[in-house]
C-alpha positions in Angstrom: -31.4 -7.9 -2.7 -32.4 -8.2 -6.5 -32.7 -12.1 -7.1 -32.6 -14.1 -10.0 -34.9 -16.9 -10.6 -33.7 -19.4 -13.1 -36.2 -22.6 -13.7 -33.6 -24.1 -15.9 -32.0 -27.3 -14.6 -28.3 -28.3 -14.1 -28.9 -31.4 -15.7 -32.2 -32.7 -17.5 -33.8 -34.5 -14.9 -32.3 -32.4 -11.9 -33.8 -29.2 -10.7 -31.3 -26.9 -8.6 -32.4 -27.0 -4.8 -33.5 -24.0 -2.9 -30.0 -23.6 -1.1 -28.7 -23.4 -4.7 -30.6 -20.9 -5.9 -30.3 -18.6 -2.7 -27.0 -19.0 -3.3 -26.1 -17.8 -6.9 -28.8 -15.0 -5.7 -26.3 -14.1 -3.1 -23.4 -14.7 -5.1 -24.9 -12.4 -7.8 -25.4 -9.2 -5.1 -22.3 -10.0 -3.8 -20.5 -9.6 -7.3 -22.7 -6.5 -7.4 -21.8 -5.0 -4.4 -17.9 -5.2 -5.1 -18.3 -3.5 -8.9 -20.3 -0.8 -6.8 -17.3 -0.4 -4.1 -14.7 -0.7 -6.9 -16.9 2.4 -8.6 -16.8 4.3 -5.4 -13.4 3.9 -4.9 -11.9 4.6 -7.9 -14.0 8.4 -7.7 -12.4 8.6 -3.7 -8.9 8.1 -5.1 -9.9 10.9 -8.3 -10.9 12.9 -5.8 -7.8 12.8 -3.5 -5.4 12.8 -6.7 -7.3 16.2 -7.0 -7.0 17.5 -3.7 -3.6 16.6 -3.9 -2.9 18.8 -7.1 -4.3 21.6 -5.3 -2.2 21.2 -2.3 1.0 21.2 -4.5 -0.3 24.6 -6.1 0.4 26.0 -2.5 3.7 24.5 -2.1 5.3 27.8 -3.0 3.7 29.4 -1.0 4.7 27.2 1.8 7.8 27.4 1.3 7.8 31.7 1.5 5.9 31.8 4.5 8.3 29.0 5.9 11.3 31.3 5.3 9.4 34.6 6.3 9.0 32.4 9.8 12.3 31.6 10.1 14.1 35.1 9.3 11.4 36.7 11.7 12.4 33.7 14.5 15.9 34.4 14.0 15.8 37.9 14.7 13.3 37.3 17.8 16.2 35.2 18.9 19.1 37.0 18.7 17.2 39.8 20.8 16.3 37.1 23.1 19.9 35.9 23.5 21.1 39.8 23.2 18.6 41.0 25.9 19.9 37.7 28.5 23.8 38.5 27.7 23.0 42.4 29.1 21.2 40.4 31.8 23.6 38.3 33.2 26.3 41.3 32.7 24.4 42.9 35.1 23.8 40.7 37.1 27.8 40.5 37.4 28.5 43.7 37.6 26.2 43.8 40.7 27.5 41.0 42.3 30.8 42.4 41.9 29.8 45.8 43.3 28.1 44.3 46.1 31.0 41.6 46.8 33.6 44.1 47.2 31.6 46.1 49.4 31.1 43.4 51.8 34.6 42.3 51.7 35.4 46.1 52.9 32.9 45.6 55.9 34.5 42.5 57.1 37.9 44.1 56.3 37.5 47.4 58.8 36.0 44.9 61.4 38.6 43.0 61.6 41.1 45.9 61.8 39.1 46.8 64.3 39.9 43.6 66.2 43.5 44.0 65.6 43.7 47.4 67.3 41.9 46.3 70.7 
């Protein structure tokens, strides 16, 4: 801490006390210490208004690569949904075939029943 000594007086026939002095010292860093942060964070917010200008030069970018992902998700989708539609048809077809066929079974067996 840089501190100032001043032998002048308040008055003429006072002299300023120790805690006085110490304390326009202090004061003094202290006034110091906040133009230094001031300093500092006017060069941070510089900085980030610069890193900020950058970003925006990608922003076009951005926004090809954003459509580029959602044409490519779309089509992924549609073959997704397409491939579960053929799925499920043949899984239906299937159940029908096998339904039938069962119903058949139990059909002869109980014509079988009638007969006897």
């Amino acid at each position: 801490m840089a501190s100032s000594h001043r032998g002048a007086s308040v008055g003429p026939s006072r002299d300023k006390s120790y805690f006085e002095q110490q304390r326009e010292a202090f004061l003094g860093d202290i006034a110091l210490s906040f133009e230094q942060v001031l300093g500092n964070i006017n060069k941070l917010n510089r900085s980030l208004e610069s890193i900020i200008a950058v970003g925006n030069e990608f922003s076009s970018v951005e926004t090809l690569w954003s459509q580029f992902e959602n044409v490519m998700g779309k089509d992924e989708t549609a073959e997704k949904q397409a491939e579960h539609e053929e799925e499920a048809e043949e899984q239906q077809q299937q159940r029908q075939a096998s339904g039938s066929g069962s119903r058949g079974v139990k059909r002869e067996a109980q014509s079988d029943v009638e007969e006897s």
